[in-house]
C-alpha positions in Angstrom: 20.9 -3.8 -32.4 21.6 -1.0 -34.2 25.3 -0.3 -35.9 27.5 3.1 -36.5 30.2 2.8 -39.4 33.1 5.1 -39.5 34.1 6.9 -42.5 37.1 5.8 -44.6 38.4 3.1 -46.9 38.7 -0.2 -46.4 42.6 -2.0 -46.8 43.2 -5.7 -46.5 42.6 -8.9 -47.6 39.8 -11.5 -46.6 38.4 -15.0 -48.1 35.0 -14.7 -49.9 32.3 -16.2 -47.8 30.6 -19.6 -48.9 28.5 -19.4 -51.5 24.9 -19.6 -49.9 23.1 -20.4 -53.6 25.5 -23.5 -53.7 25.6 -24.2 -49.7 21.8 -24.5 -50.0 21.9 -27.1 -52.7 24.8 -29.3 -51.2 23.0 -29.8 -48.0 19.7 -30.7 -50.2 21.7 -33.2 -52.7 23.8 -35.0 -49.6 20.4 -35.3 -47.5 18.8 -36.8 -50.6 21.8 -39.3 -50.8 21.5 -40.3 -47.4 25.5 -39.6 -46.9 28.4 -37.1 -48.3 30.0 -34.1 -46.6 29.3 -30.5 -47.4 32.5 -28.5 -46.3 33.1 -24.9 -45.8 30.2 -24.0 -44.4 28.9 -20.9 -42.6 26.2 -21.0 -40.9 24.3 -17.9 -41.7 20.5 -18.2 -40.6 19.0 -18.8 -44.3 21.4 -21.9 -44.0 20.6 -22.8 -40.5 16.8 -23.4 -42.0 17.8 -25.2 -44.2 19.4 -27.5 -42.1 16.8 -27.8 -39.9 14.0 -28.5 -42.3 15.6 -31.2 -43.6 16.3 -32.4 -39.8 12.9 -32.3 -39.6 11.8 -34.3 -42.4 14.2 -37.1 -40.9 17.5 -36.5 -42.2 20.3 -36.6 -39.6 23.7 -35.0 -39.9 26.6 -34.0 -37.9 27.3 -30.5 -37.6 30.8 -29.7 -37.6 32.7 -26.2 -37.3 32.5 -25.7 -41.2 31.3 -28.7 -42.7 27.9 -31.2 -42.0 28.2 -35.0 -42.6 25.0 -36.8 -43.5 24.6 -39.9 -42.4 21.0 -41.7 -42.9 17.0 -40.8 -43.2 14.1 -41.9 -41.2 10.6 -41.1 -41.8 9.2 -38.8 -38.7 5.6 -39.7 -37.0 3.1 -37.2 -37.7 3.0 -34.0 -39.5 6.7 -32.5 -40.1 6.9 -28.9 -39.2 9.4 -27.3 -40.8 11.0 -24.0 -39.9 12.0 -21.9 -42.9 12.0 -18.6 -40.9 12.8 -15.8 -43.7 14.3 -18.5 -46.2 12.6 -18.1 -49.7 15.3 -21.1 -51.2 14.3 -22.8 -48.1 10.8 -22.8 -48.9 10.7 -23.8 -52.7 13.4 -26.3 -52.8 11.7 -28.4 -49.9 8.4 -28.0 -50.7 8.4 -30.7 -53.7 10.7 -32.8 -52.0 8.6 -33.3 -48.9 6.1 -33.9 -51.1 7.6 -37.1 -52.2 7.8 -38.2 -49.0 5.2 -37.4 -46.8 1.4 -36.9 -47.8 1.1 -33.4 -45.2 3.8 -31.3 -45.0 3.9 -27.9 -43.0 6.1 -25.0 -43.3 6.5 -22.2 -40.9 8.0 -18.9 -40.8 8.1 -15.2 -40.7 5.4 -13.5 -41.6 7.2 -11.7 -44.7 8.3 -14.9 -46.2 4.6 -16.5 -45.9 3.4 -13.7 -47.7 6.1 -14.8 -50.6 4.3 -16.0 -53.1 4.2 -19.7 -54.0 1.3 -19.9 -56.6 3.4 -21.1 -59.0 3.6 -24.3 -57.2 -0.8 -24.0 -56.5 -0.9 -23.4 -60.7 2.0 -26.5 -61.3 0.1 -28.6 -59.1 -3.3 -28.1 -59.6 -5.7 -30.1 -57.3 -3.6 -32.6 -57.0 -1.6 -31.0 -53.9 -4.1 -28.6 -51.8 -2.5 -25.4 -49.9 -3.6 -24.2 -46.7 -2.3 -20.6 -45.3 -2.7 -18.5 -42.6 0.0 -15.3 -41.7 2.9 -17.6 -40.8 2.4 -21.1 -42.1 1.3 -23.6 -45.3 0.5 -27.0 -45.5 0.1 -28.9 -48.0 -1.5 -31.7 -48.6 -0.7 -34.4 -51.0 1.6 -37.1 -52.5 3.9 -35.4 -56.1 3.0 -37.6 -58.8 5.1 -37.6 -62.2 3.9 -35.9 -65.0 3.9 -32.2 -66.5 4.6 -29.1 -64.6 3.8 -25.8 -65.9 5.8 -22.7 -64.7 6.1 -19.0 -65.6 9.9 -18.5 -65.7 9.5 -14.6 -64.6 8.5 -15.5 -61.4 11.3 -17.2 -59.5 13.7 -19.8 -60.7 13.5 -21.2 -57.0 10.5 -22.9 -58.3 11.7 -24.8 -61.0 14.7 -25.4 -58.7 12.4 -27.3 -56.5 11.2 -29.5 -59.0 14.2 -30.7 -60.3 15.8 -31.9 -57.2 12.0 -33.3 -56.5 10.9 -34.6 -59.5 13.8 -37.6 -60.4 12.9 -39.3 -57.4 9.3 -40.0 -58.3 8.1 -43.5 -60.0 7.9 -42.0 -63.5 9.5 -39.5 -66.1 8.6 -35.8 -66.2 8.8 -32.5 -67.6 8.6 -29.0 -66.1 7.7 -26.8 -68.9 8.8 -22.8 -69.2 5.9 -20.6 -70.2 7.6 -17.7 -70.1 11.5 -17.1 -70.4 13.4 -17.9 -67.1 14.7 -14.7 -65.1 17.9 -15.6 -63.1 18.8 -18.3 -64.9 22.1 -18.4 -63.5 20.4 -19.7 -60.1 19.0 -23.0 -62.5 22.3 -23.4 -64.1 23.7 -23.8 -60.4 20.6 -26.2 -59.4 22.0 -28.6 -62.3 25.2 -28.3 -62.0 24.6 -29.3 -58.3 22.1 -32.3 -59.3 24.5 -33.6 -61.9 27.7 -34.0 -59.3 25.1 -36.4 -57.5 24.3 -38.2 -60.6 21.1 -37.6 -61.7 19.7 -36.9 -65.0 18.8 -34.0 -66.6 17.9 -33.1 -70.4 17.5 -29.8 -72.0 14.6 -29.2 -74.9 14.4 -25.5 -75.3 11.8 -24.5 -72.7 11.6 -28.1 -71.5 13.1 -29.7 -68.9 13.4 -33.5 -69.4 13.2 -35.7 -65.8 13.3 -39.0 -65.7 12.0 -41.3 -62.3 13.7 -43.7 -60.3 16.8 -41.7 -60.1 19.1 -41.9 -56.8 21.4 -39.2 -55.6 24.8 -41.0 -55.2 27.2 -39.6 -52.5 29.2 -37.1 -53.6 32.2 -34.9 -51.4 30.6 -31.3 -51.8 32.9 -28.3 -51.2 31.3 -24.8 -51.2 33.1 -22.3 -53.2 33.4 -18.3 -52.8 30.6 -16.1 -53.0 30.2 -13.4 -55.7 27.0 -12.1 -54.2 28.8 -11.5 -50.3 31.9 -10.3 -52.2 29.9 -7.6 -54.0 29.2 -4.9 -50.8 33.0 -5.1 -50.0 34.6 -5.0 -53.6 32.2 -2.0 -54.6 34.5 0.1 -51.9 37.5 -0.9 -54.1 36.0 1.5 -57.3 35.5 4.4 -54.3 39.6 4.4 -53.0 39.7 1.2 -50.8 42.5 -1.5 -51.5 40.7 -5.1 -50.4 42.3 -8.6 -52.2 39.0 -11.1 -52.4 40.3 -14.7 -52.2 38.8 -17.5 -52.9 36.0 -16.8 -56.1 35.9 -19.2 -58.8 36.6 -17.5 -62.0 34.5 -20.0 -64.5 31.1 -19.6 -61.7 27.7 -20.2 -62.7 27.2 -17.6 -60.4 25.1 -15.2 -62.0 26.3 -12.5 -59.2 29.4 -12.1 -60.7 28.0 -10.1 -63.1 29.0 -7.3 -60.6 32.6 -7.1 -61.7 31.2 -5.9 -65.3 28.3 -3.9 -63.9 30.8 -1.7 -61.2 33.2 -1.4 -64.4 30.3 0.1 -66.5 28.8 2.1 -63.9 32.0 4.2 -63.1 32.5 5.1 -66.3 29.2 7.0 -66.9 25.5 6.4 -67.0 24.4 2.9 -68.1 21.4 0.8 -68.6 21.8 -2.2 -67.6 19.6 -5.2 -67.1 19.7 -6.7 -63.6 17.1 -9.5 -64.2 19.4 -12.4 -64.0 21.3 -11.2 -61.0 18.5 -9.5 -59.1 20.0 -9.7 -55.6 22.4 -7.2 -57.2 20.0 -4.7 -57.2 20.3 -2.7 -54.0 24.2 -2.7 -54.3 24.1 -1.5 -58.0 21.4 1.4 -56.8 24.1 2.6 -54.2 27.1 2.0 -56.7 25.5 4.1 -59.0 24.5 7.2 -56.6 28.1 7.2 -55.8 29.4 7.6 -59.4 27.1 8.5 -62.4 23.4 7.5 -61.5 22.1 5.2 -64.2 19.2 3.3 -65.5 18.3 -0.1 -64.5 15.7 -2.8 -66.2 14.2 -5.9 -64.8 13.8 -4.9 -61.1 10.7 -5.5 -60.4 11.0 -8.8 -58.4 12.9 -6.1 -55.9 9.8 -5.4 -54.8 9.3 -9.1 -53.4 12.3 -9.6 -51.8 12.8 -9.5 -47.9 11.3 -6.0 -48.4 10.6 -4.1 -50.7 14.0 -3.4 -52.0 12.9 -0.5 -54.4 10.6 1.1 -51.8 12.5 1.0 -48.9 16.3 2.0 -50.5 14.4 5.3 -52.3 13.1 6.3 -48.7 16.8 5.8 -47.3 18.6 7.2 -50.0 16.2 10.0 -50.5 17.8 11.0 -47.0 21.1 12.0 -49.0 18.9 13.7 -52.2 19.3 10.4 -54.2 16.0 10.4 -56.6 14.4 7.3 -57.5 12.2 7.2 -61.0 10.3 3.7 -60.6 8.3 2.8 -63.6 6.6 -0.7 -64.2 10.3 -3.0 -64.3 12.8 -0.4 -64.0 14.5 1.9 -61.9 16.5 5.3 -62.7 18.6 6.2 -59.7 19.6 10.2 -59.9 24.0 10.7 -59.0 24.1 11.6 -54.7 23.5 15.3 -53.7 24.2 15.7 -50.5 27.0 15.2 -48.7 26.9 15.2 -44.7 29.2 14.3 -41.8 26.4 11.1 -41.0 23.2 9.6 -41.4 20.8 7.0 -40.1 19.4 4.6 -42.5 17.0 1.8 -41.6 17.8 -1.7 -42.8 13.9 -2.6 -43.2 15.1 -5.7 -42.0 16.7 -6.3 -45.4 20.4 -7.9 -45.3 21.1 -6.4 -48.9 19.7 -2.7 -48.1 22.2 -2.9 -44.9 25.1 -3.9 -46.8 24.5 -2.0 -49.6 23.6 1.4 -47.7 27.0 0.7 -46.0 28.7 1.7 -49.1 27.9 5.1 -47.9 30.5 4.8 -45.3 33.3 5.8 -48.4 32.1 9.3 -48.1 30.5 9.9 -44.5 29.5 8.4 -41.3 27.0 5.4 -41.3 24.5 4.3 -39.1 22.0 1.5 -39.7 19.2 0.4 -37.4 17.9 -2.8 -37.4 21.8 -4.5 -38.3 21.2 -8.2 -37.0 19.5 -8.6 -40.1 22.9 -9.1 -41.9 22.6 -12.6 -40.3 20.6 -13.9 -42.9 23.3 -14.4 -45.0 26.5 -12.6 -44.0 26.4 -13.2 -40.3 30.9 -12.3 -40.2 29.9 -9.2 -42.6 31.1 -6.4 -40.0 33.7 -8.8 -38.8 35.1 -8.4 -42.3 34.7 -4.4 -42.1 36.6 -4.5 -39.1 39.5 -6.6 -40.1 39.8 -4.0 -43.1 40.5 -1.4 -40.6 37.2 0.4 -41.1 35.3 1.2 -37.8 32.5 -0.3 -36.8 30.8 0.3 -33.1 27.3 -1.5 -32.1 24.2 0.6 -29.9 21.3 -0.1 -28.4 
């Protein structure tokens, strides 16, 4: 499906969609503790895998409108397949924790996510667990033991997300131990916050992370707050004329992604530098926001290129269509001020959610349309549900 988006400004007022960094976790921490409720949920389809993988390792719930109730575990027979489809959270956070249940484990999904890397788990590991790939699926093989887990922190905080909901329900104390300093920290600050309203234990030591075993999860009444990340593609078109009221965001977040609110301040008052490693999903957004105001300079992007595409690549070949210019060096990113103004354009979402929303934006200053738009289901699946009820225009093609 492919979707055209009318020029204008948006007006309105809408509730920020669930936070899918903490909606991912809830589910994980109730499953653990065999019971809770995880309200406001939406179901985008990162979400959906999550809730099936954990179906699949034996954990049954009840799926209501906007909230799942868990309500007990039993082992599966045989091999548990689980479906991650394009879910990189999915993925890491389930890995360990299969681990500590069953001895083989196997994961399945698209092709892109396989690709993802998950070495750091191979390296952390070591022989103990043995991987298996082919184009879309791993398996591994083994039972997690306690002990110490090395991890680069530049890679992806997923990882070490993974091993601290994993690691407390093992037979003995651990420690996951930060080689290199943690990028998107934020994301680990919500893992813990998350672990902690479950009750489990977990102790700081500068690059050390302090675990100890025989921890349980203990039911806890989970409700999934606002989401700074979603809220970004709409409140950029607030800074470009539109009038939109976001309800709903918690002010006092771990959410790294609200960064955005100082970022879009700074970027429309003249070219910045600015340093997007701890909120990298931000990236594609800021790269737009910027074209449409001052250009600017941007740091730490080079997990971009790892995303659900390359999110570098792919936005300089779209927004190269409007004479935006792109300067990539090894981690950063200059994007030149827009050029070209035109009655419409076609952009290609790559299959990206992020490069659709983001190259949206566009719609402030000219006609919009996106190939490729059921992509925005990943994690904004009401996203052009919102556009519409903010009176902007929004008609699907084949």
């Amino acid at each position: 499906m492919n979707v055209k988006i009318t020029q204008g400004n948006l007006e309105g007022k809408i509730k920020a969609h669930p936070s899918k960094s903490y909606a991912h976790r809830y589910l994980i921490g109730c499953a653990l503790s065999k019971g809770g409720f995880v309200k406001n949920i939406e179901y985008s389809d990162d979400i959906i895998a999550t809730l099936n993988s954990l179906e699949a390792l034996g954990f049954s719930f009840i799926r209501r409108f906007d909230s799942i109730e868990f309500l007990s575990f039993k082992k599966v027979n045989g091999i548990p397949v689980l479906d991650c489809n394009e879910s990189g959270s999915t993925l890491r956070f389930l890995i360990p924790i299969a681990l500590t249940i069953y001895n083989e484990v196997k994961f399945i999904g698209t092709e892109r996510l396989i690709k993802r890397v998950i070495e750091e788990y191979e390296k952390a590991f070591k022989s103990e667990i043995k991987f298996t790939k082919d184009n879309t699926s791993i398996t591994a093989k083994g039972i997690l033991k306690p002990g110490e887990f090395h991890l680069d922190g530049n890679i992806s905080s997923q990882y070490i997300s993974g091993l601290l909901f994993a690691l407390p329900l093992l037979d003995g104390d651990s420690k996951i131990i930060i080689d290199k300093s943690i990028e998107s920290a934020p994301y680990v600050d919500i893992t813990i916050d998350v672990i902690k309203r479950f009750g489990i234990d977990i102790a700081l030591n500068s690059q050390e992370f302090i675990i100890k075993g025989n921890q349980t999860y203990a039911k806890y009444e989970c409700i999934v707050e606002g989401d700074y990340s979603n809220a970004a593609f709409i409140d950029a078109f607030n800074y470009l004329g539109s009038k939109v009221e976001i309800e709903g965001l918690n002010p006092y977040s771990y959410q790294g992604d609200k960064k955005y609110l100082e970022f879009f301040k700074l970027l429309s008052e003249g070219f910045q530098t600015i340093d997007i490693k701890d909120s990298i999903d931000l990236g594609p957004v800021l790269f737009v926001f910027a074209s449409l105001n001052h250009g600017a300079r941007f740091i730490g992007t080079k997990r971009l290129e790892i995303k659900e595409s390359n999110r570098i690549k792919d936005l300089e070949v779209e927004m190269n269509k409007i004479g935006v210019t792109f300067e990539i060096k090894n981690d950063e990113v200059t994007v030149s001020k827009i050029n070209t103004i035109v009655k419409e354009v076609e952009f290609d979402s790559h299959n990206d959610h992020r490069v659709l929303m983001s190259l949206s934006l566009y719609s402030s200053i000219m006609n919009v349309k996106i190939t490729n738009s059921d992509c925005v289901k990943k994690s904004n699946p009401n996203f052009f549900i919102d556009l519409l009820k903010l009176k902007k225009g929004v008609e699907f093609y084949e």
